[in-house]
N, C-alpha and C positions, 0 to 999 in steps of 0.2 A: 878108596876114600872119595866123599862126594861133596861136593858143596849142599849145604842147603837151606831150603827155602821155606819160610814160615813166616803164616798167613793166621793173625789172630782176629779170631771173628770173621771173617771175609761177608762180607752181605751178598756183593752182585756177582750171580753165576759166569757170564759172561768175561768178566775178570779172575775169576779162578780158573775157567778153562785154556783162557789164553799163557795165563802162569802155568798151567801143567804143559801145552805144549813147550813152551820156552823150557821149561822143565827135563820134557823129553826131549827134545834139540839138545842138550849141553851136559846130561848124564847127572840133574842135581837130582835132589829128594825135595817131594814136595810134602810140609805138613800143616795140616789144618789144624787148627784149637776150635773149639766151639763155644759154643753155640755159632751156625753155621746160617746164612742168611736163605738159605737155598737146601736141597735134596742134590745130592750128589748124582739122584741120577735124573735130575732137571736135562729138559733138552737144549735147554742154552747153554748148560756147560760141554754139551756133547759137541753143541756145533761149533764154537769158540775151541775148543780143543779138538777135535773134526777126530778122526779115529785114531788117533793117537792116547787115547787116554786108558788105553787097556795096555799100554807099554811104560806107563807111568809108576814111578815106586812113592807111594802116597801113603801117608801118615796120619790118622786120628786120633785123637782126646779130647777127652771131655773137658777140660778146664788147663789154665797155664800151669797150674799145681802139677796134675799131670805130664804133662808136657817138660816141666822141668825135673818129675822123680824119673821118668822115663830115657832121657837123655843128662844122666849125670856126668857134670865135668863140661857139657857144651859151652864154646865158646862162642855166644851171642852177642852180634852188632843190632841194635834198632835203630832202623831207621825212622828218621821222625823229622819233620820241617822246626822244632826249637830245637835242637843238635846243633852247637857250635862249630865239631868237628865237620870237613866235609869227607864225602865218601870216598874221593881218590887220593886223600892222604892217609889213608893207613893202609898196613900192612897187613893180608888178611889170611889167615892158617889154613891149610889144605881142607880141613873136613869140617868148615866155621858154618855158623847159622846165620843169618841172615833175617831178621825179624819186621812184618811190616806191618801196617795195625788196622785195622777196620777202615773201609774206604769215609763214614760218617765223622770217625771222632780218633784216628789213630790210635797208638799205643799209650794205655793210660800212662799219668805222669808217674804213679808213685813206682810203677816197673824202669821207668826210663830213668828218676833218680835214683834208685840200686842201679844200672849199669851207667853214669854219666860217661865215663871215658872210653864207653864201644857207642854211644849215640853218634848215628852218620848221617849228612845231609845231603838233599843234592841242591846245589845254588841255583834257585830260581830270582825272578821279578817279585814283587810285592804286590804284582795287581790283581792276582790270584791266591788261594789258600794252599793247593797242592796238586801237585800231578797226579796223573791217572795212577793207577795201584802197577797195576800190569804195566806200563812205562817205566815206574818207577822199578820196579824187581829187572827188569830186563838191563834197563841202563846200571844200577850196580851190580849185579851177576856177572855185566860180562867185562867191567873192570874186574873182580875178582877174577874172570876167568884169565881176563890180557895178562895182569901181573905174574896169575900161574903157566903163561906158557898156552893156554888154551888145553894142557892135557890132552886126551887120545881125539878131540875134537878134527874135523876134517878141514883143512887152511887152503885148500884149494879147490878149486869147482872147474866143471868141464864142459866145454860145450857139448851141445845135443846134435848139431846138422855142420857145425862150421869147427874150423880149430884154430888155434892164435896165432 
């Protein structure tokens, strides 16, 4: 069972590569919907994900239709800055999706009112419209991940020259 990560529309390469490393760091799945703002094998996604992106388990469709006949029964959270709910009060299922929307225009409204009661937020200022995309996947990922335990993730790190 994986978390996972899904990216509709994505436009800037350099924010999907950094979502598939965070991706491969933490064991989720990452999946694109398209139309795709970039060529997956653009060099900005290579370097923003630096060689890590051939260890990554990544997902294609052509449209959300797909996306949702593909994945039947998924339980999808969107995230989206009009979400009343915020993201660290719910409770999130071991193999849940995770939904974020185009960096231009987010997840249209009329998908976010079919799911109102998984829309998540994360509380910002008002003096801005929204966080980075990549920011935004990392900081709820890995409340998902805290509340699971972190899973087979590695909780301790070691020095290289010194020890504690």
């Amino acid at each position: 069972m994986a978390i996972n990560i899904v990216l509709l529309e994505p436009e800037m390469p350099a924010n999907t590569g950094n979502i598939g490393r965070t991706c491969v760091a933490t064991g989720s799945v990452l999946h694109l919907i398209e139309p795709l703002g970039f060529h997956l094998d653009d060099r900005s996604i290579k370097r923003a994900g630096m060689d890590y992106w051939d260890k990554l388990d990544v997902r294609r469709y052509i449209n959300y239709a797909e996306f949702l006949e593909k994945n039947p029964g998924a339980v999808i959270y969107m995230a989206t800055t009009k979400a009343k709910l915020v993201y660290c009060d719910v409770t999130y299922e071991k193999d849940c999706y995770i939904m974020f929307g185009k960096e231009s225009a987010g997840i249209p409204e009329e998908y976010l009112v079919e799911n109102k009661e998984r829309c998540i937020r994360i509380p910002m200022g008002d003096e801005i419209r929204s966080l980075n995309l990549s920011n935004s996947v990392a900081i709820v990922l890995y409340e998902v991940l805290r509340q699971q335990g972190f899973g087979q993730l590695q909780l301790e790190g070691e020095l290289h020259r010194l020890s504690w």
